[in-house]
Residue, then its C-alpha position, 0 to 999 in steps of 0.5 A: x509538508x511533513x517529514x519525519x525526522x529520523x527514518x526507521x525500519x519496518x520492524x521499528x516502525x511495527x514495535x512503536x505501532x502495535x505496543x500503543x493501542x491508539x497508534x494501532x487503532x489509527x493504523x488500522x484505519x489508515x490500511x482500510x482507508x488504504x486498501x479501500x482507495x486502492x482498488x479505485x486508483x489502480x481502475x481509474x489507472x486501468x480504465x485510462x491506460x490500459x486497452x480492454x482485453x490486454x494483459x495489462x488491464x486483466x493484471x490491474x483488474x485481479x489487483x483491485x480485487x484483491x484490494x478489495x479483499x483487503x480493505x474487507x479482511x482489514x475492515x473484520x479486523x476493526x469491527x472485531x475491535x468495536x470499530x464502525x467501518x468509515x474512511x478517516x481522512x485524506x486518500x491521497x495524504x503522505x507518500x500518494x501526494x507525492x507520487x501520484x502526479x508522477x503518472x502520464x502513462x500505463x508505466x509510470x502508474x505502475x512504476x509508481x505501484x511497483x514501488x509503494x508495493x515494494x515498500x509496503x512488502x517490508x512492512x507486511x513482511x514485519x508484521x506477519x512475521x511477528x509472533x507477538x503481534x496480535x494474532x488476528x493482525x498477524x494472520x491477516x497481513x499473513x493472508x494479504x503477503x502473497x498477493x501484496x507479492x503478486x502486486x509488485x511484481x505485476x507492477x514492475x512487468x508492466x513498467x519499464x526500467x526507464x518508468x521506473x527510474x523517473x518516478x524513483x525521487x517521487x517514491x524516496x521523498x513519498x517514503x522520506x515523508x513517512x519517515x522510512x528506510x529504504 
């Protein structure tokens, strides 16, 4: 296991990102790569835990979607770039490996989202927040913001405070691993 050496903040973490074109390149590959695995894990968690026709299955469903958007808008954003649309590396690698064997029920799966949504809150938040980020960037991650919001707190209404707190060390060392800031 990998872990960063010296945890940094969003906005830092942004600057070291878009200002190195191979760096920016390799995170765009890894949102798509993100919001395309996304969709698939938030219906498996569905689909196993949640009852047909409940609120939490309705919620989980709106969420794959709105990944799938995602993963289409962050796809226009490599193709605009010259970049053919392909899955590069692991679904599961970094902070996922540490998490998501935290997950025995429909709370503790969406603790584990309330929590990654949380943290990737700050980082969309750094980018579209951004007035020298490149402006295409900037105005997808501004498009996926509201949702991504949306996100974390159907999340957290399907945890509990019990759930949440269980899958918490998970989250800090998952984040630890990408080396940020709480």
């Amino acid at each position: 296991m990998h872990v960063a050496a010296a945890p940094r903040s969003s906005a830092t973490w942004w600057a070291e990102i878009k200002t190195d074109p191979a760096r920016l390149v390799a995170w765009l590959f890894a949102q798509y790569r993100g919001e395309v695995t996304a969709a698939g894990r938030i219906l498996d968690l569905r689909d196993a835990h949640a009852q047909p026709d409940s609120r939490a299955h309705r919620l989980l469903t709106v969420i794959a979607e709105q990944e799938r958007s995602h993963a289409a808008w962050v796809g226009e954003l490599l193709q605009a770039r010259g970049l053919a649309l392909e899955v590069v590396g692991a679904a599961e690698a970094r902070y996922w490996q540490q998490t998501l064997p935290g997950i025995a029920d429909l709370e503790t799966g969406c603790a584990v989202g309330a929590h990654a949504e949380r943290m990737r809150l700050a980082r969309i938040e750094a980018i579209a927040g951004d007035p020298t980020a490149p402006s295409d960037i900037r105005e997808v991650f501004a498009r996926i913001l509201p949702q991504e919001r949306f996100h974390e707190r159907a999340f957290r209404s399907l945890a509990t405070p019990d759930s949440l707190e269980a899958t918490r060390a998970a989250h800090e060392l998952g984040r630890a691993v990408l080396g940020l800031e709480a």
